[in-house]
ZAMARGU-4260 file (C-alpha; in steps of 0.2 Angstrom, whole numbers, plus 5000, padded with zeros to 4 digits):
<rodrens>
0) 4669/5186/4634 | 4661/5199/4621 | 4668/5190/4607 | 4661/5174/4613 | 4644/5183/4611
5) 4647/5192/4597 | 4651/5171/4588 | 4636/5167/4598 | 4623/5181/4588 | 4630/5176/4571
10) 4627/5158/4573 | 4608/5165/4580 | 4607/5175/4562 | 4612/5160/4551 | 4600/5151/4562
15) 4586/5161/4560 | 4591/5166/4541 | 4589/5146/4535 | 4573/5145/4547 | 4563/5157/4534
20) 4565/5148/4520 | 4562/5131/4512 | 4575/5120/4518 | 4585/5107/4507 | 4595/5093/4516
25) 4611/5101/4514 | 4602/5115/4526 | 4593/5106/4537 | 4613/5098/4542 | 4620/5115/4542
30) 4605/5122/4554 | 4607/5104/4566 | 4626/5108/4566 | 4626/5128/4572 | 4611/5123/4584
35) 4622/5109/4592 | 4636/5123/4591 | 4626/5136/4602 | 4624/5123/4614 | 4642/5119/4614
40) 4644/5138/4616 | 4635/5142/4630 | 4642/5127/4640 | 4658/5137/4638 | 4650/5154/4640
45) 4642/5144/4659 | 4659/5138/4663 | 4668/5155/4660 | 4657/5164/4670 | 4659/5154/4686
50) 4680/5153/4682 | 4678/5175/4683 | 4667/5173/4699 | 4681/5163/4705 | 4694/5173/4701
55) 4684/5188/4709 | 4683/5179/4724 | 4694/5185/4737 | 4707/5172/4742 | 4708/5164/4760
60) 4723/5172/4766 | 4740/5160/4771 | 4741/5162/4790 | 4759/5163/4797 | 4761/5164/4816
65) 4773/5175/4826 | 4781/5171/4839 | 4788/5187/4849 | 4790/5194/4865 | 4780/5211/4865
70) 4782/5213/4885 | 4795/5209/4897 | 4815/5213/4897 | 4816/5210/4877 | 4800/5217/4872
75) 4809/5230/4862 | 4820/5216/4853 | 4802/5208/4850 | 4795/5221/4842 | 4810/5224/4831
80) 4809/5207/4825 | 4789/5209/4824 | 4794/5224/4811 | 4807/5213/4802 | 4795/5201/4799
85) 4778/5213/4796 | 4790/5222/4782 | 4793/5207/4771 | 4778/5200/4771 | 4771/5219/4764
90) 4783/5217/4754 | 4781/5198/4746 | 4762/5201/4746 | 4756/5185/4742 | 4760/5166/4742
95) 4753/5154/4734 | 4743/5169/4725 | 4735/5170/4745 | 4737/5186/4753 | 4749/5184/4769
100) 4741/5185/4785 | 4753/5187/4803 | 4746/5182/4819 | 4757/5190/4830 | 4758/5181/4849
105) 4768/5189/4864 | 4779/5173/4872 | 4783/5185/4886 | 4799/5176/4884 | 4791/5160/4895
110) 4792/5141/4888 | 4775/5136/4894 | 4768/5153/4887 | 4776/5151/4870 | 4770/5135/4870
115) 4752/5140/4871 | 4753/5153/4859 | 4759/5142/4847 | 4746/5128/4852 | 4732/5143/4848
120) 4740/5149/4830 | 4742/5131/4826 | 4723/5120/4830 | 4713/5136/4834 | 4719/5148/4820
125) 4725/5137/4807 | 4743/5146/4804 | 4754/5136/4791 | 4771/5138/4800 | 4778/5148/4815
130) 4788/5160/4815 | 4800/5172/4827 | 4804/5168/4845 | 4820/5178/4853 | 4826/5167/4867
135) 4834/5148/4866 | 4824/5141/4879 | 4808/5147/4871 | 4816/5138/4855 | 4821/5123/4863
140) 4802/5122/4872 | 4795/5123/4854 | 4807/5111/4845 | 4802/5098/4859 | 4783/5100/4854
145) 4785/5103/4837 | 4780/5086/4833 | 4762/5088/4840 | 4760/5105/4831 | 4766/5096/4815
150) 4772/5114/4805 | 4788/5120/4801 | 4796/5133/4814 | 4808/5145/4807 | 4818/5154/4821
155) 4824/5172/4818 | 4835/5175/4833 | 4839/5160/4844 | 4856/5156/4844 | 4860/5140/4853
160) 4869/5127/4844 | 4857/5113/4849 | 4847/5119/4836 | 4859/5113/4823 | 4850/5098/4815
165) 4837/5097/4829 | 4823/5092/4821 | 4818/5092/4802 | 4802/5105/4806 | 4816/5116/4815
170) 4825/5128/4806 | 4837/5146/4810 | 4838/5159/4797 | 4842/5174/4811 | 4854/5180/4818
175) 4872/5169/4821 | 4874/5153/4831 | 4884/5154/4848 | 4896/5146/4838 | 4899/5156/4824
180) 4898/5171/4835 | 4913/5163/4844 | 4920/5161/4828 | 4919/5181/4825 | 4925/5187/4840
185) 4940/5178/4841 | 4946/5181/4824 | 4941/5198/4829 | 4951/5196/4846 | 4965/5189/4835
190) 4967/5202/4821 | 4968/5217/4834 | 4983/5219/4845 | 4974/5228/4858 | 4962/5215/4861
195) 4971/5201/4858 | 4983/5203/4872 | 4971/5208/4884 | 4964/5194/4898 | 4946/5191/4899
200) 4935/5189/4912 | 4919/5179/4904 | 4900/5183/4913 | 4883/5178/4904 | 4866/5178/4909
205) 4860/5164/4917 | 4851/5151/4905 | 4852/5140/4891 | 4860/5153/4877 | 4870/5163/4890
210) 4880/5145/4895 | 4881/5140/4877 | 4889/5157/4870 | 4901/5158/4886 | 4907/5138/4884
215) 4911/5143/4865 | 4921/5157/4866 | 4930/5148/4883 | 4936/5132/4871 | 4938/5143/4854
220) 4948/5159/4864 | 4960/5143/4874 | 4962/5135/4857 | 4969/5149/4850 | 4979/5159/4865
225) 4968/5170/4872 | 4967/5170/4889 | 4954/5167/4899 | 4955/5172/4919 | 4939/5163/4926
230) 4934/5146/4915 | 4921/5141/4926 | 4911/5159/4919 | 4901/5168/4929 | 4882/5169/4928
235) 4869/5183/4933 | 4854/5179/4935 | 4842/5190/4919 | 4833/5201/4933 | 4847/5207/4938
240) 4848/5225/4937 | 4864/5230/4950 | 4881/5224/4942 | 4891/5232/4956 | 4894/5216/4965
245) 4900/5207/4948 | 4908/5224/4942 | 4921/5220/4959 | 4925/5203/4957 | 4930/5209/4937
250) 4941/5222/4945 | 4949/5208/4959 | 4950/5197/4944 | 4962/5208/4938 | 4955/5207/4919
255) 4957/5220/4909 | 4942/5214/4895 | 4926/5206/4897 | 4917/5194/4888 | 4899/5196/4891
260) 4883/5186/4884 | 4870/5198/4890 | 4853/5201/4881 | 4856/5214/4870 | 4843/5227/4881
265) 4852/5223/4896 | 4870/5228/4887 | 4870/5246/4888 | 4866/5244/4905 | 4880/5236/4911
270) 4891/5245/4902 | 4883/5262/4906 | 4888/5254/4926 | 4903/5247/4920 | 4907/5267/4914
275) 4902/5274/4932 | 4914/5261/4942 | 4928/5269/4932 | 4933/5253/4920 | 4928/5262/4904
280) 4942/5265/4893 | 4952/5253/4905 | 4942/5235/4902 | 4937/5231/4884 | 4920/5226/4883
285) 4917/5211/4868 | 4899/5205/4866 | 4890/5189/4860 | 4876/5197/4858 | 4873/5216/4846
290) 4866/5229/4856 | 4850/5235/4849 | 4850/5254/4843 | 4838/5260/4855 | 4847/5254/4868
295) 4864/5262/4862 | 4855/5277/4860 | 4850/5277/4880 | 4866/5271/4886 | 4875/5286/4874
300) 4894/5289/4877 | 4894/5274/4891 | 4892/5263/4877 | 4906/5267/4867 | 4919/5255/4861
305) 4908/5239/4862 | 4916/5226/4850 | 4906/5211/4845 | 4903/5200/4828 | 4886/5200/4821
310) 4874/5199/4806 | 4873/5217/4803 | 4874/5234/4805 | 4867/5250/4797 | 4886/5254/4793
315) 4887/5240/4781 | 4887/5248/4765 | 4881/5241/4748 | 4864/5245/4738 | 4855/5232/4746
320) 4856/5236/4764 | 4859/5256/4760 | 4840/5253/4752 | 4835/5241/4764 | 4838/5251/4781
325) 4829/5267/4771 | 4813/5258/4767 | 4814/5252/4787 | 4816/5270/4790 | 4802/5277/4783
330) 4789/5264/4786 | 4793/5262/4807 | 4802/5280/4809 | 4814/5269/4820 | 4833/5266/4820
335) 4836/5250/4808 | 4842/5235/4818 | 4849/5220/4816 | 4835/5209/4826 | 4821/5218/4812
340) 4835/5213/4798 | 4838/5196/4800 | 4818/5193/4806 | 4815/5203/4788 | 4828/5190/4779
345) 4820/5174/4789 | 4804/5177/4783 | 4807/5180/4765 | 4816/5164/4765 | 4799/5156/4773
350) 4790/5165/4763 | 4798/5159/4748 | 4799/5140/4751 | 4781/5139/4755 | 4781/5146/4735
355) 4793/5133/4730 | 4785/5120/4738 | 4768/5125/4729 | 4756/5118/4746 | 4754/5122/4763
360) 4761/5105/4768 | 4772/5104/4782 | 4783/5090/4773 | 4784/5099/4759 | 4790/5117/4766
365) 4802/5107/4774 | 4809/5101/4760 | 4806/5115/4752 | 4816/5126/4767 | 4833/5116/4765
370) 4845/5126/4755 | 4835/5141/4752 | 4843/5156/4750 | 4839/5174/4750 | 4852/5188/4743
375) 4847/5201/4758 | 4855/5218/4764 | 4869/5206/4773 | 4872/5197/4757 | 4865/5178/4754
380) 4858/5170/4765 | 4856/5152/4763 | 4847/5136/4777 | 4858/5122/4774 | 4851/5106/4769
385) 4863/5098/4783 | 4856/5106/4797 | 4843/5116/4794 | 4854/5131/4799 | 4857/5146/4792
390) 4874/5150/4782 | 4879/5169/4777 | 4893/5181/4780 | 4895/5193/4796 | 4903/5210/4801
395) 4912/5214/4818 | 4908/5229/4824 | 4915/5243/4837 | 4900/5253/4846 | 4906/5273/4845
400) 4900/5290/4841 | 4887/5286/4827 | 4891/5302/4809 | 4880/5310/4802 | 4864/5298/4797
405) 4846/5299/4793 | 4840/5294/4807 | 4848/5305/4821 | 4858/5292/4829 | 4870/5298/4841
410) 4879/5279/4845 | 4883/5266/4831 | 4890/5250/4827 | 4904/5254/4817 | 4910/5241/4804
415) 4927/5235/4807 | 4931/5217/4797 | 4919/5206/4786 | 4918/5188/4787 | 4913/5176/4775
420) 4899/5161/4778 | 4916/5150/4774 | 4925/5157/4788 | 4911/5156/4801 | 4907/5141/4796
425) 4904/5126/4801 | 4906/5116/4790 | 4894/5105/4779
</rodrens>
């Protein structure tokens, strides 16, 4: 800009240098010229000017919603993923050269309620895509509207297997289908003679998720010679909070593991009840579903020896997540998770589609969101562009007394066997 005015005063010099004397033709030219010049120039001067008042002009932000339960039996769950989601967006900064914004709702873990919120951060607040969500039948409730709310919808933790090609506005980049959690286990079950030659006695909670994880472990666990003492499952309702009455009929059952698709707050309870009815030690416990930290940390020693195959685990150790999990550390002072790492992965993955797809159009962060990848603390993690679903390796794990760690933990997942996105599957 200075030099621009700096051209602008010669050309004023010449002018006025040539105005003091007698003019020849050659002159008068020369002086028609630089006038038509200056002219020229301050157009450009004009136009710079409102370009660096633009520029200077704060952006509107791009509005992203969150969906997550803040109250009720997984409000802690939501809150981790809330965190997960809240640190990647600090940390990609902007989109589109627009500052992220998160409007966070509370689903409360109800359809009708998630529904509503998302209706509200949709028409009402303008957000570009939806994010979070914890439960299937919230999922499923929001894949059945989508349509109508005409964004894309990126869930970070339900695992139901309808979600496979659902919709093409529905995606998964959280944590592992019912299916591939199946898949873990029983290779898990398979790989470790203690387990493998146990008999299992399968309970979930009852609803949508809890009957899809229960039916595929049941067909995967018969196809490969585990057995199974009660196909039919048993289901508890999610208020329950007294498992003595299901703790007997395991012991009648005469099983000595258990299969259990529990919310992952409800885990440690059961267990910690399990422990007090004397089956600890006795009764294997292998769980569709990883136990939050917290949770462990409540339920301490009764929560020992919990296996169960899952995205992640602070005990996975490579740079990436041995970075990840401190920066987690210090910005929330709370145990790392796995619901805060795969919400953290999903929404970089959003983040970074709505960037590839260079608009805020739903179409196009559609297309944009199939085959993406993101190389997280779990590895890469990419949505295949035949389902919409999320492809990436996994890590069973074995809960027990946590070693020395940063963050005071007394209970941990230990890290027993990796799997590779090939071997989960399935296949595209």
């Amino acid at each position: 800009m200075k030099r621009i005015f700096f051209v602008l005063i010669i050309f004023l010099s010449i002018s006025l240098i040539f105005s003091c004397g007698k003019k020849t033709d050659d002159q008068s030219e020369t002086i028609s010229k630089l006038k038509q010049e200056i002219v020229e120039l301050k157009a450009t001067i004009t136009k710079l000017e409102a370009e660096l008042v633009l520029a200077r002009t704060p952006k509107e932000p791009l509005k992203i919603g969150v969906l997550v339960p803040l109250t009720g039996i997984v409000a802690q769950g939501g809150l981790e993923m809330k965190y997960g989601i809240e640190m990647a967006a600090e940390e990609k900064g902007t989109v589109l050269g627009r500052p992220i914004e998160l409007l966070v709702e509370d689903t409360q873990v109800k359809p009708p309620v998630a529904v509503t919120k998302a209706e509200k951060l949709v028409y009402k607040d303008d957000c570009k895509a939806l994010i979070g969500v914890f439960s299937s039948g919230v999922g499923l409730a929001l894949a059945k509207n989508i349509d109508k709310l005409n964004v894309p919808f990126v869930s970070t933790h339900v695992m139901t297997t309808k979600f496979y090609g659902l919709h093409p506005l529905v995606f998964r980049s959280g944590q592992l289908a019912n299916d591939q959690t199946a898949v873990g286990n029983v290779k898990g079950i398979m790989a470790r003679p203690d387990l493998m030659k146990r008999s299992y006695y399968v309970i979930v909670h009852d609803y949508s998720w809890g009957h899809d994880a229960g039916e595929r472990f049941i067909a995967l666990a018969k196809e490969n010679g585990i057995k199974i003492v009660n196909e039919d499952y048993d289901k508890a309702p999610i208020a329950t909070k007294d498992w003595s009455s299901y703790i007997s009929k395991i012991k009648a059952s005469g099983a000595d593991a258990v299969y259990m698709a529990f919310i992952t707050n409800v885990i440690p309870v059961f267990a910690k009840q399990a422990s007090d009815f004397g089956l600890q030690g006795k009764v294997k416990l292998v769980s569709a579903a990883a136990p939050g930290p917290l949770e462990l940390e409540a339920g301490g020693e009764a929560c020992y020896g919990i296996f169960g195959a899952s995205d992640w685990s602070w005990d996975v150790d490579n740079a990436n997540s041995n970075d990840w999990e401190m920066r987690f550390w210090k910005k929330f002072n709370t145990i790392p998770s796995d619901a805060a790492v795969h919400s953290y992965v999903g929404a970089m993955n959003l983040f970074n589609a709505i960037e590839k797809a260079g608009s805020t159009d739903a179409k196009a962060i559609a297309d944009a969101l199939r085959g993406i990848s993101f190389d997280g603390p779990y590895g890469n993690v990419r949505i295949s562009a035949k389902d919409n679903c999320m492809r990436n390796s996994a890590v069973l794990t074995e809960t027990m007394a946590a070693p020395e760690n940063p963050f005071g933990a007394k209970v941990y997942m230990k890290v027993l066997k990796t799997f590779t996105a090939d071997e989960l599957g399935p296949p595209e």
